[in-house]
N, C-alpha and C positions, 0 to 999 in steps of 0.2 A: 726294470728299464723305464727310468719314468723323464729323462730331458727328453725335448722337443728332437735338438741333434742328436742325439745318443740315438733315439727311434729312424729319427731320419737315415742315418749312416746307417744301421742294421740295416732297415729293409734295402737299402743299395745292394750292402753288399749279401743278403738274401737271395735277391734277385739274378746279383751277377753268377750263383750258385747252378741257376736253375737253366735247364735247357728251352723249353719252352714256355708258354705262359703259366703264371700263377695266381691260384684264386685269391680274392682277399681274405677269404678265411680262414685258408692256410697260412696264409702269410703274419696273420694277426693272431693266431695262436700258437704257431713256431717261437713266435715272439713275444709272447707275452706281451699284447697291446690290446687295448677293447677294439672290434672294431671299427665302433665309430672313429676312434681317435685313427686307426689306421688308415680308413676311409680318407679323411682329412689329409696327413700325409702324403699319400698316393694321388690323391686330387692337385694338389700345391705340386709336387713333383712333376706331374701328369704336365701342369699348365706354364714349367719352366723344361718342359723339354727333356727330362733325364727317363722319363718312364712314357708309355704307350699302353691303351688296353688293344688287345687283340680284336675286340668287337665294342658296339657301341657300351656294354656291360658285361664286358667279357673278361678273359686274365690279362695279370699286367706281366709286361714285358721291359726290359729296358733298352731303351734308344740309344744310338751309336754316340751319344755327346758323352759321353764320361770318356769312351775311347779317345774321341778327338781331342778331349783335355791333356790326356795324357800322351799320346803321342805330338803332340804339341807341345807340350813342356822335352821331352825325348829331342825332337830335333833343335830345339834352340840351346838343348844342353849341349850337343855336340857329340854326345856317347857314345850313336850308333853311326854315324859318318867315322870317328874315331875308328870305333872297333871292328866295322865290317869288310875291311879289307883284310884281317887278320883272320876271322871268323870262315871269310870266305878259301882261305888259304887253306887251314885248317881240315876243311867240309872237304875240298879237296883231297887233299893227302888221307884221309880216312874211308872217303864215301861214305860218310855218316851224317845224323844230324848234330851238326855245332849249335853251340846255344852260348848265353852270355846272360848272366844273374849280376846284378849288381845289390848290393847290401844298403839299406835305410835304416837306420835305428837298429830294430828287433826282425827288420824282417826283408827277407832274400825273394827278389821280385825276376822273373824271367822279361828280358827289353828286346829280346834280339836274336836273330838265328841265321842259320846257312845252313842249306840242305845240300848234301853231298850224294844223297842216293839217285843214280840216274834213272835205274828200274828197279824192279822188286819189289821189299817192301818197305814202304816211308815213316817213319816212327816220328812222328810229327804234332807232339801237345800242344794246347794255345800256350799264344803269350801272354804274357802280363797276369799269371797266375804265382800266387805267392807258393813258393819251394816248401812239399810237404818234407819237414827237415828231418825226421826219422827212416826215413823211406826211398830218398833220393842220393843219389851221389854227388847232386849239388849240394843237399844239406850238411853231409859228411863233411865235404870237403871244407865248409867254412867250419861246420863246429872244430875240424881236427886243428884250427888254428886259435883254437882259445881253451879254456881252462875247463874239465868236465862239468864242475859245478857250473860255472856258467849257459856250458851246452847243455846242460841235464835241463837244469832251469827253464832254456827256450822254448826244450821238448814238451816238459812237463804241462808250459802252459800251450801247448798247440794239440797237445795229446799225440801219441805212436798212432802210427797208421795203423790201421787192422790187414792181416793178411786175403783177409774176405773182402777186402774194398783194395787192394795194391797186388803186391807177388806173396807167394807163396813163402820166400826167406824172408819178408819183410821183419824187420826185430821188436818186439813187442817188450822186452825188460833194459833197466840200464844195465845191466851186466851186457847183456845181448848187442845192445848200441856201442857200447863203449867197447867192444871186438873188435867193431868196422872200423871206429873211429882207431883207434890205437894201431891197426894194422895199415890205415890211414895215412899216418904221421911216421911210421915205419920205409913206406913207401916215398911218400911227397906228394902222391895224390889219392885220390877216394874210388872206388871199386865198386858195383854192387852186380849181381847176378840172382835175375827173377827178385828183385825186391821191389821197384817200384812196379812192376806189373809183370805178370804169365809169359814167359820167352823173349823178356828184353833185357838189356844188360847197359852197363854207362860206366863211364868215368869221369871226373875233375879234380879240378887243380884249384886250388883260390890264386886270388890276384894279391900278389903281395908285395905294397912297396916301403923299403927298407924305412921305421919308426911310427908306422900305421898300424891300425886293426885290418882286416879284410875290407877289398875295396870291391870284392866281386867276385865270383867265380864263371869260369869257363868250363864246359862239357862237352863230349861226346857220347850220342845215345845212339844204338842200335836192334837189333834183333839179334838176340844169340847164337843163330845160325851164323853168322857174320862176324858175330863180333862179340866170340868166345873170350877166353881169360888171356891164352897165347898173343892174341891177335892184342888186344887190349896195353899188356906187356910192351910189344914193340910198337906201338903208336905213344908210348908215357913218356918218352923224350919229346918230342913234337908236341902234345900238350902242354908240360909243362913251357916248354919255348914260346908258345902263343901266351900263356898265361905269363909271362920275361915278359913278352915284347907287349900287352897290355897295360900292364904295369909301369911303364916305361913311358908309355903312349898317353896314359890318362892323366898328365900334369897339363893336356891340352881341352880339358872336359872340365866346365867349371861345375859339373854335376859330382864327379868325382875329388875336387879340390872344397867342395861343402861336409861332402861323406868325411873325408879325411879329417 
């Protein structure tokens, strides 16, 4: 890793990894960078605002401006005024959590949610975390709309989730992947139980409009007390119908007419 940018964008997105502060030592040998040269960096970032240390020599952290970039570019796209009336219907009719991934290039980013759960328990990941695609039923859902080799390929380069870091079914070979996927595309939308984590369970739909690739997927995630396979079943008409009526919706999203 030897560009100036190349280093700069690691440690971002390094940092966006980490829950609390991090030393520069670590950060510089995570990354293979000296770190003086890392020091540098972090300094330069530090004095445009994207990073913080904790103390006056302490870890570094990173500052809310990357968020606000991006939720900035988000509302002037139009996406989530678009989509959140649908979202919020949805969250409704399930009592679960709705979610909305919309696809960039190579990679499926979470923009949006609706929480349906009034009590209990709230299964509620950050946003704006990129969809680990082996492991989620968002990632299902879009690879079952393209060609294995293709989907294998996106895996390959993100690597399988380990069942020690996700659920317990999480699938660790492509034979294993290409199960969910193909039982997937069987269905019309994506399933998983205890794969992306220990007693949670999900489903989606990709958003698909007729001579496009995937313009996104829609979710619902629960706790498998709630929101068993049965239950799952009879809420797959209703997803898939949010994911119509997205599809449908997103010729008014000039973020969605770039994707496309």
């Amino acid at each position: 890793m030897n560009g100036v940018m190349e280093r700069t964008l690691a440690i971002l997105e390094l940092l966006a990894q980490q829950v609390g502060g991090t030393p520069l030592a670590f950060i510089a040998d995570e990354l293979d960078i000296p770190r003086s040269a890392c020091h540098r960096l972090l300094t330069d970032l530090k004095s445009f605002g994207y990073v913080r240390q904790l103390r006056e020599h302490g870890d570094y952290v990173l500052t809310t401006k990357l968020v606000g970039l991006g939720l900035s570019f988000l509302s002037t796209s139009g996406i989530v005024d678009m989509a959140q009336a649908i979202l919020d219907r949805l969250a409704e009719t399930s009592g679960e959590l709705v979610r909305l991934a919309i696809v960039d290039g190579d990679r499926l980013t979470w923009v949006a949610k609706a929480q349906g759960a009034m009590k209990g328990l709230k299964y509620d990941p950050d946003m704006g975390m990129d969809t680990v695609l082996s492991c989620s039923a968002t990632g299902h859902a879009w690879m079952m709309t393209m060609s294995d080799e293709r989907a294998m390929a996106l895996v390959s380069r993100q690597g399988f989730g380990q069942p020690k870091d996700y659920g317990p079914n999480a699938p660790t070979t492509v034979q294993g992947l290409l199960t969910f996927l193909n039982a997937a595309r069987q269905r019309g939308y994506a399933t998983i139980n205890e794969v992306f984590a220990p007693g949670m369970t999900a489903m989606a739909a990709p958003i698909l409009r007729r001579g496009y690739p995937a313009l996104g997927v829609i979710s619902i995630a629960g706790p498998l007390v709630r929101l068993d396979e049965a239950r799952m079943a009879r809420l797959g008409p209703a997803l898939l119908a949010a994911a119509s009526e997205l599809a449908a919706a997103s010729h008014s999203s000039p973020l969605f007419e770039r994707i496309s």
